[in-house]
C-alpha positions as CSV (number, residue, x, y, z in Angstrom):
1,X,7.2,26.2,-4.8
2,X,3.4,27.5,-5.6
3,X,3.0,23.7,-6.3
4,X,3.9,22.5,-2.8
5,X,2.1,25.4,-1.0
6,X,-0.9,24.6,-3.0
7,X,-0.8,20.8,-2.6
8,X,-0.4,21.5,1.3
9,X,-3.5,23.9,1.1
10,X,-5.4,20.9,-0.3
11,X,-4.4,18.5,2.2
12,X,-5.3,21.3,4.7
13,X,-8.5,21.5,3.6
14,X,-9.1,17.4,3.6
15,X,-8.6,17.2,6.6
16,X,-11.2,19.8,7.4
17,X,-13.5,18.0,5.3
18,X,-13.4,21.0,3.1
19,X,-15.7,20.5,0.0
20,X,-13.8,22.7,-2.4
21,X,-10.3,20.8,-1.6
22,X,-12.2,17.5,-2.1
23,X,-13.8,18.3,-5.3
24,X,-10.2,19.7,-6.7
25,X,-8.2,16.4,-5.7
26,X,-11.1,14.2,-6.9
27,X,-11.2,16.2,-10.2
28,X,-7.3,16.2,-10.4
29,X,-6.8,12.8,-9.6
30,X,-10.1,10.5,-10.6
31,X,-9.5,10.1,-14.6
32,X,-5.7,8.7,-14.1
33,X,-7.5,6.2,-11.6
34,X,-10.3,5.1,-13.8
35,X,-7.8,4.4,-16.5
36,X,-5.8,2.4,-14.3
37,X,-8.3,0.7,-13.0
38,X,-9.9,0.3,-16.8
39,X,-7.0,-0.7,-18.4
40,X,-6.2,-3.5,-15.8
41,X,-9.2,-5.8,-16.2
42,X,-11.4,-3.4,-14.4
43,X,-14.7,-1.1,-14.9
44,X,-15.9,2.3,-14.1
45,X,-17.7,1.2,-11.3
46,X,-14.5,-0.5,-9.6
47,X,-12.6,2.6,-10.0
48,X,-15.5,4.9,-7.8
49,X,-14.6,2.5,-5.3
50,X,-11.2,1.8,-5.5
51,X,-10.9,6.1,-5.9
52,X,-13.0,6.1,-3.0
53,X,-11.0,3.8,-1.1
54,X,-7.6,5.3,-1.1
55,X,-9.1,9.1,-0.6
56,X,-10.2,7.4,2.9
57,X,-6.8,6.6,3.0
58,X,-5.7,9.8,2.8
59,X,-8.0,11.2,4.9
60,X,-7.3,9.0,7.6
61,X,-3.4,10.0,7.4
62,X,-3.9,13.4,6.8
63,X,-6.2,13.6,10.2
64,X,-3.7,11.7,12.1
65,X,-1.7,15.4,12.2
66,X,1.7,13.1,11.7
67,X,1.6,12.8,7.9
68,X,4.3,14.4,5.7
69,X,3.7,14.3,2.5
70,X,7.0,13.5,0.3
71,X,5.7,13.3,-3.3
72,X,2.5,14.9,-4.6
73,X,-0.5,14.2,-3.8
74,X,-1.3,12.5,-7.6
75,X,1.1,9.8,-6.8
76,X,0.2,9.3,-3.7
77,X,-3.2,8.7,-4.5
78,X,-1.9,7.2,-7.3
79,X,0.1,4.6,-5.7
80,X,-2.7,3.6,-2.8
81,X,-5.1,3.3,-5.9
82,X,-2.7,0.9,-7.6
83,X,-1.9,-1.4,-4.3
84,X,-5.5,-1.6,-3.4
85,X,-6.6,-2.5,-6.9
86,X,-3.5,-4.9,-7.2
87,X,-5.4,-6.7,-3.6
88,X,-8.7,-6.7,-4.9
89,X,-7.6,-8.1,-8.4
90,X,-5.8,-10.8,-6.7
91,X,-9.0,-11.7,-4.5
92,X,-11.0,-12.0,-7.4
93,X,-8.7,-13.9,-8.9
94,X,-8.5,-11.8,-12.2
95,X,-4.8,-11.6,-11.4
96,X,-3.0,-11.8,-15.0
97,X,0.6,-9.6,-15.3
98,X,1.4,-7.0,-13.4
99,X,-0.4,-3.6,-13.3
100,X,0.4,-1.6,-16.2
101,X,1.2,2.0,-15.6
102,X,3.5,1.8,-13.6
103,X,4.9,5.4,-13.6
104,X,5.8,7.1,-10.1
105,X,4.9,5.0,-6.8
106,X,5.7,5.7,-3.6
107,X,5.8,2.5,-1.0
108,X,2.1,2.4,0.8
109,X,1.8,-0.9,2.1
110,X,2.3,0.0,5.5
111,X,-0.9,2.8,5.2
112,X,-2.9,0.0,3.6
113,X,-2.6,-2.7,6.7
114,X,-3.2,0.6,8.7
115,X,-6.5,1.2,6.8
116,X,-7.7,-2.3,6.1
117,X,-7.3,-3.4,10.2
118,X,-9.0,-0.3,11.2
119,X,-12.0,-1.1,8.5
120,X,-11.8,-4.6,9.7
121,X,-12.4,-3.5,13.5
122,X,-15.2,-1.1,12.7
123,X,-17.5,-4.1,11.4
124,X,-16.0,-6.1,14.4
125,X,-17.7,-2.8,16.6
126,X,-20.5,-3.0,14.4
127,X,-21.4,-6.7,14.4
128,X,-20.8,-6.1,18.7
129,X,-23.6,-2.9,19.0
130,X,-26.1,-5.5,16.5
131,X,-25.5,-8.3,19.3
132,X,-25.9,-5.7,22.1
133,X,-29.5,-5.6,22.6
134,X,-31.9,-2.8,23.9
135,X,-31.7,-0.5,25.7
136,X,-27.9,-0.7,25.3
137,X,-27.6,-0.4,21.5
138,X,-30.2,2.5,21.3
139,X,-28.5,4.5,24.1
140,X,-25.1,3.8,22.4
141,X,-26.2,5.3,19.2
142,X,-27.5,7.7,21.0
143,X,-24.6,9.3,22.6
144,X,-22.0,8.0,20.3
145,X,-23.3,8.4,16.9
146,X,-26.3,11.3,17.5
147,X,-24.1,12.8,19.9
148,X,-27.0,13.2,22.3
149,X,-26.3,14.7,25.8
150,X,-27.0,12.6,28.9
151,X,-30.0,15.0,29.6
152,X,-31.7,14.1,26.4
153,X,-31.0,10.4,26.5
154,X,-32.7,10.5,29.9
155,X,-35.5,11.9,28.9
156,X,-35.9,9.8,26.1
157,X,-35.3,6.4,27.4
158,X,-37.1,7.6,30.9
159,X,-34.2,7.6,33.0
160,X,-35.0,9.6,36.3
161,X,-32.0,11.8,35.6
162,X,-28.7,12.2,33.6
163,X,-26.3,10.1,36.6
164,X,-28.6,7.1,35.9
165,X,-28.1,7.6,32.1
166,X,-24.1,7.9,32.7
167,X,-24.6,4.7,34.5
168,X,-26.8,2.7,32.5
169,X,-24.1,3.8,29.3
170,X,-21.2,2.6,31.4
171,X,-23.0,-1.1,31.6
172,X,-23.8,-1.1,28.0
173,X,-20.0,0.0,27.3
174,X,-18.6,-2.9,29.3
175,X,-21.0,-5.4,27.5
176,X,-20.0,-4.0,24.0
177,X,-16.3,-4.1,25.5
178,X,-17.0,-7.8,26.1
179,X,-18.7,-8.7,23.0
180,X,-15.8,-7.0,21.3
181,X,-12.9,-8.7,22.7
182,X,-14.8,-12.2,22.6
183,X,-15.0,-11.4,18.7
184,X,-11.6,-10.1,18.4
185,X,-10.0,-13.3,19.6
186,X,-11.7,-15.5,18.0
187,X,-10.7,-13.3,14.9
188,X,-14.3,-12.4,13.6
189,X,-14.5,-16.1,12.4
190,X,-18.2,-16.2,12.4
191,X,-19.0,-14.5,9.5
C-alpha cells in the first residue's frame, strides 16, 4: 500500500513539475532504460533521449488529469521506453530480433500516436509562426510564449493602446490559423 501512495505522490508531483519527484523517477527508472536501450543495438546517448522521450509522455498524461495509473510507474516508463525505442530502431533500420527484455509491459501504443501527433503539430505551429512575418510573429511570441500583457506589447511595438494590440494579435492569429491549416492538409509535405 505505502508503494501505491508513494508512486501517486510522484506522479503528483510530475505534474507540478516538481524537481524532487522528477529527480526520484529519473533516478529509479534511467539505468533499467540505458540497459535496454544498450543491450538492443543502442548507446548511452540514445537512451537520454529515448528516457527523455517517454517521461514527456508521461507528463503529458499525467497533466491531462484523466490518467489512472494501473501498474507502476517503472513499467510504465518501462514499456513507452521500449515501444519508442522499438520505432526508432525500425527507422534506422537497425531492426534485427525482437527487443530483449521483455519483462512487464503494459500496452502504450495508443499514448505513443497521442504523443507523436501532438509533437508532429507543434513543428507544423512552428514552421507556421517562421512563415508569419513581422509584426505578427514578434507579437505572437510575445503574448503567447513571454506571456506579455496587451499593455506591454503596445508599448513595445508602438501601438496607440492595448484594443489596437488585441486587434492587431487577432489578424496575426487568423494568418497563423491559415498558414496552419494550408500545412495541415497538405500533410507538412514540404519538408
Amino acid at each position: 500500500m505505502k508503494q501505491e501512495n508513494n508512486e501517486k505522490a510522484l506522479l503528483q508531483g510530475l505534474a507540478r513539475n516538481d524537481k524532487k519527484a522528477i529527480e526520484t523517477i529519473y533516478r529509479e527508472n534511467y539505468n533499467m532504460i540505458q540497459v535496454l536501450v544498450i543491450n538492443n543495438n543502442g548507446s548511452a546517448e540514445e537512451a537520454k533521449d529515448i528516457f527523455q522521450e517517454a517521461m514527456i509522455v508521461l507528463y503529458e498524461k499525467v497533466r491531462s488529469g484523466t490518467f489512472e495509473l494501473t501498474c507502476q510507474i517503472k513499467t510504465y516508463v518501462y514499456s513507452v521506453c521500449r515501444r519508442l525505442w522499438l520505432k526508432r530502431l525500425q527507422q534506422l533500420n537497425r531492426y534485427s530480433q525482437e527487443v530483449a527484455g521483455l519483462e512487464a509491459s503494459v500496452p502504450v501504443e495508443e499514448e505513443i500516436e497521442e504523443h507523436e501527433k501532438r509533437n508532429a503539430e507543434f513543428e507544423m505551429m512552428d514552421k507556421a509562426i517562421s512563415h508569419l512575418g513581422e509584426p505578427c510573429k514578434s507579437l505572437i511570441e510575445a503574448y503567447y510564449l513571454q506571456k506579455k500583457t496587451m499593455q506591454e506589447i503596445a508599448a513595445g511595438f508602438g501601438y496607440t493602446n492595448a484594443d489596437n494590440a488585441k486587434t492587431q494579435k487577432y489578424k496575426c492569429l487568423m494568418r497563423l490559423k491559415k498558414i496552419f491549416f494550408a500545412q495541415y492538409k497538405n500533410g507538412n509535405s514540404d519538408g
